[in-house]
PATI-321960 format. One record per atom (N, C-alpha, C): residue in one letter; z, x, y. Coordinates in steps of 0.001 Angstrom, whole numbers, padded with zeros to 6 digits, always signed. Each point is the difference from the previous one (the first is absolute). Layout:
N
AZXY/...
//
This chain:
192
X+062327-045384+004771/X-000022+000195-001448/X-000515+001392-000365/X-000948+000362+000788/X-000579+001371-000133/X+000621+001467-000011/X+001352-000517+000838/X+001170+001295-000428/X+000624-000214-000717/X+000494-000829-000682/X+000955-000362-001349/X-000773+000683-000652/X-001251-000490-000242/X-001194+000077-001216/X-000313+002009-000199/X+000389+000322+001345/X-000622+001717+000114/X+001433+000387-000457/X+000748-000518+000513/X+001843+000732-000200/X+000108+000207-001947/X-000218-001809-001148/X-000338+000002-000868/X-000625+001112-000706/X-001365+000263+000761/X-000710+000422-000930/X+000430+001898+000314/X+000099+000216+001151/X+000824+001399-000155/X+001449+000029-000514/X+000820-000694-000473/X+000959-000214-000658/X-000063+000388-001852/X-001110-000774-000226/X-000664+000183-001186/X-000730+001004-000504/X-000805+000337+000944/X-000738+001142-000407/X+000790+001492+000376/X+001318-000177+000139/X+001292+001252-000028/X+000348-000572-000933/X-000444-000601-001197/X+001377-000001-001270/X-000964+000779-000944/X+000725+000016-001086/X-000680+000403-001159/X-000727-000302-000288/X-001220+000365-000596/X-001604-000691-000565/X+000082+000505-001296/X-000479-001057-000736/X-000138-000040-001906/X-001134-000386+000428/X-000820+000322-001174/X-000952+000424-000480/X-000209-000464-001644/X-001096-000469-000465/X+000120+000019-001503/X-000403+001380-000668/X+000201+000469-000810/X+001413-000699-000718/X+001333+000323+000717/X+000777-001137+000116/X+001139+000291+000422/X+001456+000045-000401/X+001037+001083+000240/X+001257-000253-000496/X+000780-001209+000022/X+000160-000812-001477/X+000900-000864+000245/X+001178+000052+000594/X+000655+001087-000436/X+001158+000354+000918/X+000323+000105+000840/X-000764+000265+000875/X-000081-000257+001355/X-000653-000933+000819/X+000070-000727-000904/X-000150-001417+001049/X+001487-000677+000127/X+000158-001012+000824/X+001907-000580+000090/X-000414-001697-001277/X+000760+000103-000156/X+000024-000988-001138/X-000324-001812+000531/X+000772-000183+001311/X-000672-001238+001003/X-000556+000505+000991/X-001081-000524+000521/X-000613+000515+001283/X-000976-000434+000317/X-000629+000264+001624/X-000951-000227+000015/X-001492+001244+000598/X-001104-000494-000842/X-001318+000887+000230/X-001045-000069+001066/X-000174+000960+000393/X-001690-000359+000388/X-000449+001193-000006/X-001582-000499-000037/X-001173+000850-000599/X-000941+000529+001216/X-000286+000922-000308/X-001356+000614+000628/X-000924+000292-000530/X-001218+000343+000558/X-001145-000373-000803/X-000947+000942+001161/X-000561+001170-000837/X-000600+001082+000411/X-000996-000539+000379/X-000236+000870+001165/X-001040-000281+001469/X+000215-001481+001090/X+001171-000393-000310/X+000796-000829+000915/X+000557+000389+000902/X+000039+000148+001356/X+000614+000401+001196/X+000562-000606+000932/X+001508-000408+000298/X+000759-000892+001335/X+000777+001087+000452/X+000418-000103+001027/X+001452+000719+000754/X-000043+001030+000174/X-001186+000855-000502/X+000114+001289+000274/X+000124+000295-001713/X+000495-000655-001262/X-000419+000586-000789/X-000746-001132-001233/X+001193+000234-000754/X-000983-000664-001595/X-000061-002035+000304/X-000852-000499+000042/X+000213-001711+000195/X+000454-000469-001439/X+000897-000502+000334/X+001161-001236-001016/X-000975-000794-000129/X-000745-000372-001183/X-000559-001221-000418/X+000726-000780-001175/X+001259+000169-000729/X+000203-000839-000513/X+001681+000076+000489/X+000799-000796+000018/X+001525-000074-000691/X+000376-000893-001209/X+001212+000306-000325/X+000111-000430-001046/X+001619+000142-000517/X+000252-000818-001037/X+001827-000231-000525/X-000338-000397-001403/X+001216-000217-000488/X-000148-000478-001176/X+001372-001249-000014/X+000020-001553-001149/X+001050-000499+000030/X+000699+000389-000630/X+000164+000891-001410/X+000580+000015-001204/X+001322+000981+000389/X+001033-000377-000535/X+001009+001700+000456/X+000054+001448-000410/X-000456+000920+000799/X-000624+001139-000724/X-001204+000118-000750/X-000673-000589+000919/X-001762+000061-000305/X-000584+000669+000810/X+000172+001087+000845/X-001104-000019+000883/X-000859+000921-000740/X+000396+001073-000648/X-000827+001117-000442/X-000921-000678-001756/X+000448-001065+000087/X-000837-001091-001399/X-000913-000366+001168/X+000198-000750+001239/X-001410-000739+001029/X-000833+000928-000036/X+000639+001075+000526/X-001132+001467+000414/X-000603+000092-001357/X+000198-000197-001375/X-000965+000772-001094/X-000967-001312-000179/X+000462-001288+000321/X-000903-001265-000338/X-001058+000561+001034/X-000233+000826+001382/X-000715-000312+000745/X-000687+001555-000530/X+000404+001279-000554/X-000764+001308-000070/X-000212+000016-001216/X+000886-000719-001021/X-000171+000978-001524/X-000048-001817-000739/X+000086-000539-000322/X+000074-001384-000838/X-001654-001070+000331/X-000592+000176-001157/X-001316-000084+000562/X+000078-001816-000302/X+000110-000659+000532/X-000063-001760-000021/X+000305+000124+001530/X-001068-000853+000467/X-000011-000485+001653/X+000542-001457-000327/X+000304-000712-000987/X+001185-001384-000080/X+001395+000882+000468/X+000257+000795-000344/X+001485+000611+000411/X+000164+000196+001668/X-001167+000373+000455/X-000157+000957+001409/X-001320-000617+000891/X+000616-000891+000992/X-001151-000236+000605/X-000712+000654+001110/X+000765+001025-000424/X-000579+001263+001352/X-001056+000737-000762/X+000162+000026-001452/X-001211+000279-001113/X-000824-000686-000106/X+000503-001819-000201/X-001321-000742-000235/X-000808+000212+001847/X+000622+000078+001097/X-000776-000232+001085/X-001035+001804+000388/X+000529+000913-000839/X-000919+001267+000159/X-000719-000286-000901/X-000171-000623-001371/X-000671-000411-000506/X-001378-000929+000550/X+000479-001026+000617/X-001107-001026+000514/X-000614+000545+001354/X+000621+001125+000638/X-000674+000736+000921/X-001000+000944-000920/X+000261+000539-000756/X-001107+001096-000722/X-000773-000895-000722/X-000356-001041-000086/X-000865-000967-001018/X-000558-000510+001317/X+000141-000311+000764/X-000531-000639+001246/X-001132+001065+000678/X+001056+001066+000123/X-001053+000722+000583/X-001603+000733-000873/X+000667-000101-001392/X-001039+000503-000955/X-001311-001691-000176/X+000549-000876+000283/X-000606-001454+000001/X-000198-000512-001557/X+001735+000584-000423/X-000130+000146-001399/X+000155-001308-001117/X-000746-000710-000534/X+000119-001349-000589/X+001411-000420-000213/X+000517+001233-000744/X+001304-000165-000983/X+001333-000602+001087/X-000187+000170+001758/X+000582-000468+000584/X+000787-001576-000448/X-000577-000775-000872/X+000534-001336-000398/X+000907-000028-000693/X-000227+001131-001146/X+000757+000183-001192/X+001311+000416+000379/X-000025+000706+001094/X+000927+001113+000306/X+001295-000850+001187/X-000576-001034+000203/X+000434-001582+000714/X+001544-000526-001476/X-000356+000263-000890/X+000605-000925-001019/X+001357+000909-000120/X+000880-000992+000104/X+001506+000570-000001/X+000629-000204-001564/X+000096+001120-001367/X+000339-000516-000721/X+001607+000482-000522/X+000766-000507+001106/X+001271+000107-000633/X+000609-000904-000816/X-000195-000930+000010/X+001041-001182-000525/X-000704-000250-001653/X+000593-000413-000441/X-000597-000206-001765/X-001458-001278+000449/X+000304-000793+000398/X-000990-001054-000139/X-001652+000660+001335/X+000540+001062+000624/X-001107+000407+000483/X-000564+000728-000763/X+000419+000635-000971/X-000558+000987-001020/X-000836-000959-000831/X+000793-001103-000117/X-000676-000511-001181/X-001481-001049-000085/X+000210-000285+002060/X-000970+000011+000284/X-001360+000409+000782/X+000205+001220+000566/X-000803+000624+000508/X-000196+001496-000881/X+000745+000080-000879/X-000347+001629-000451/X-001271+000372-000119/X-000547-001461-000886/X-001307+000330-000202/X-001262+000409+000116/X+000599-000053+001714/X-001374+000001+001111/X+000001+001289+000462/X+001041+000832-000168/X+000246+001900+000509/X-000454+000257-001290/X-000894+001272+001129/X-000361+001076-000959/X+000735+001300-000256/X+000717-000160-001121/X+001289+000798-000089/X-000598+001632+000338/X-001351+000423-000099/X-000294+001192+000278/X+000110+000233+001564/X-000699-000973+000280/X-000645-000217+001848/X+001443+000220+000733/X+000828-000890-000786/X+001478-000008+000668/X+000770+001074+000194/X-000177+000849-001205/X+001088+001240-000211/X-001055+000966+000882/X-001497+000178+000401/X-000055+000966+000745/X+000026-000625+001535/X-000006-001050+000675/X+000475-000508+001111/X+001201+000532+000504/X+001129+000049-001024/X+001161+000099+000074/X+000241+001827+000292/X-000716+000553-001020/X+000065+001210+000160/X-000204+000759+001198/X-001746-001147+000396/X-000511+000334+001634/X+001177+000118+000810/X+001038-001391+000392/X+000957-000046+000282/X+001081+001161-000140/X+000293-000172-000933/X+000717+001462+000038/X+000048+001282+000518/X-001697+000387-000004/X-000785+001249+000381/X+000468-000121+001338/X-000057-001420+000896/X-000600+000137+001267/X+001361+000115+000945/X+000695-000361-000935/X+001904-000316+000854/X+000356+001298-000568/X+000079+000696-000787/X+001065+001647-000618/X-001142+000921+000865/X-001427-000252+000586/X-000844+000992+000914/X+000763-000217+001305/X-000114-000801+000348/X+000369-000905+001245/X+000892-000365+001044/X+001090+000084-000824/X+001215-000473+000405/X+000421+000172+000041/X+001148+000865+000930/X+001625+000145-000013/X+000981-000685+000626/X+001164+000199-000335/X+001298-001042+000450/X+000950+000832+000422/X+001013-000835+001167/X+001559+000123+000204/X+000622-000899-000579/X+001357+000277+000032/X+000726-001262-000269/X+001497+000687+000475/X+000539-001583+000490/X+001442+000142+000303/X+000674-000926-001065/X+001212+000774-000145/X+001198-001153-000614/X+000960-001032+000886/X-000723-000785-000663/X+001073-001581+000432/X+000355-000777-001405/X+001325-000033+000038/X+000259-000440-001174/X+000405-001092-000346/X-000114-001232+001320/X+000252-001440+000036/X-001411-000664-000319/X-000475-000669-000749/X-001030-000902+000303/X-000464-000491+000620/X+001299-001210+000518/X-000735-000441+001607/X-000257+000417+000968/X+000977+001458-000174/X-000564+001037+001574/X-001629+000744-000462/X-000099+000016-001252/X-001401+000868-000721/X-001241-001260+000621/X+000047-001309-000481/X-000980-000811+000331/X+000217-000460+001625/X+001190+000395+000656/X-000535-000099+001148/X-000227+001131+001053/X+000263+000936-000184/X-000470+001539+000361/X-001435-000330-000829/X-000520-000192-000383/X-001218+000030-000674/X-000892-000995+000830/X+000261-001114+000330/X-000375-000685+000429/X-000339+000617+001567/X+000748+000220+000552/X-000239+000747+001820/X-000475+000651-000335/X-000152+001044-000620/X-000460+001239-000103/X-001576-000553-000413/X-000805-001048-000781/X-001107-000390+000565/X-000541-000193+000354/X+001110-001274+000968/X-000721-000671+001316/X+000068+001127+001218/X+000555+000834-000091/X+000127+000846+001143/X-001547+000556+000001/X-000118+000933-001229/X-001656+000252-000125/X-001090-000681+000192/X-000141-001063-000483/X-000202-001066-000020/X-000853-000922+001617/X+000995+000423+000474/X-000113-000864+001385/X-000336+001640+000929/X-000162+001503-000241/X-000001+001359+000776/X-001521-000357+000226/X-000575+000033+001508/X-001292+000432+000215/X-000689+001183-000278/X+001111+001018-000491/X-000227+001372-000513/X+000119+000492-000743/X-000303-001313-001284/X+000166+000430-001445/X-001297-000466-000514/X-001296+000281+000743/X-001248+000011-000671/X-000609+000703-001513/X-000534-000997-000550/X-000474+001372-001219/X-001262+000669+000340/X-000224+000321-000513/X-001189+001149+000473/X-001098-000583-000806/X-001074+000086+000785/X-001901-000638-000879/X-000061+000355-001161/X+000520+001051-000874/X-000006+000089-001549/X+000741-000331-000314/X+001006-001315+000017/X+001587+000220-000501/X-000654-001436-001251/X+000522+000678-001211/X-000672-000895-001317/X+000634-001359+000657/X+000745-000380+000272/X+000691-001751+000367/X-001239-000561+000809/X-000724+000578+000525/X-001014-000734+000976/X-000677-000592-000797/X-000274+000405-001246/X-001157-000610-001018/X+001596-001121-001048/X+000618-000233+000445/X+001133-000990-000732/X-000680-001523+000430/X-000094-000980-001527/X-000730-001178+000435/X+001617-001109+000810/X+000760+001024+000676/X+000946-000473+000151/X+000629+000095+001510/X-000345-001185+000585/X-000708+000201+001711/X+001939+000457+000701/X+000940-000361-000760/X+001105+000412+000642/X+000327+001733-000098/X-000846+000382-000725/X+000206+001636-000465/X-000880+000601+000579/X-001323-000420+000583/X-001200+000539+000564/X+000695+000191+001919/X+000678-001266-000144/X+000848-000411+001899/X+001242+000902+000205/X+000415-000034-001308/X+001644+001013+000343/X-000238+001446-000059/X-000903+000143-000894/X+000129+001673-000089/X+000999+000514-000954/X+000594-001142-000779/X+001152+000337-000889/X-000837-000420-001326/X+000857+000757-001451/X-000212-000628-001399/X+000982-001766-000130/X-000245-001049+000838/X+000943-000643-000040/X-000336-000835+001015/X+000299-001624-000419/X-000494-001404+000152/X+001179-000655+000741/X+001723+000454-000610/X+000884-000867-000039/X+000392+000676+001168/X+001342-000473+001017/X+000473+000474+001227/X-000798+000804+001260/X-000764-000226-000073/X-000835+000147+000875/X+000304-000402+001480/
//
């Protein structure tokens, strides 16, 4: 697995890197992402800690702004989970609040009450700060779905399962109250 995983990640780290802010235009309209995340190191260069797709047709460069520029971690759970890593590690109360998913009308109508709409919008911001400092991406175009979610899918478990995709003793996920993200070394729970 450990040469797939090195072949991958020098594959990737020869494409283009965006950066926030980034040209919409140049992203491909289906596709799929992954992220790097400064002072991460595999293969000789930058370590892949997240991948990522989108389902919608011609969404990918809408996924990418839910995760750099669209401040609600209900949209982006790669936001709400940098989120509950920076509240964790700060041993920050608001961690509960920040638990409550309010997309749907009847969650609004019953949990709004309990967020602190201030606490929230600078969490979010934290968030923001810490992914547009942080983070850069490749991405390839695939413009089938089922080839996007399943190229997406290997392309996890491959990392996933690499003995040589360690994160490094400062890598913010270590402080994630989220024991599958602390084990993978990835922003990410599912395909593992």
């Amino acid at each position: 697995m450990s040469q797939i995983c090195d072949e991958l990640h020098r594959w990737f780290n020869n494409r283009q890197r965006f950066r926030f802010p980034f040209d919409s235009a140049a992203i491909p309209r289906n596709g799929i992402y992954v992220l790097f995340e400064a002072g991460e190191r595999a293969h000789g260069g930058d370590r892949i800690v997240r991948a990522g797709t989108h389902t919608g047709e011609n969404q990918l460069c809408s996924r990418l702004k839910q995760h750099f520029v669209l401040e609600n971690k209900d949209r982006s759970i790669f936001r709400k989970n940098i989120g509950r890593a920076l509240l964790a590690r700060n041993h920050d109360p608001y961690a509960d609040q920040w638990e409550s998913d309010l997309t749907s009308s009847l969650a609004k109508d019953q949990k709004a009450h309990l967020i602190n709409p201030a606490r929230q919008r600078q969490v979010e911001r934290d968030v923001s700060k810490r992914i547009q400092d942080f983070f850069s991406f490749a991405v390839i175009e695939v413009a089938n779905k089922a080839d996007r979610l399943s190229l997406e899918s290997r392309i996890i478990s491959t990392i996933s399962l690499c003995s040589e995709c360690q994160p490094s003793t400062g890598w913010l996920g270590l402080s994630s109250p989220k024991n599958k993200i602390c084990e993978s070394g990835l922003w990410l729970v599912n395909e593992l």
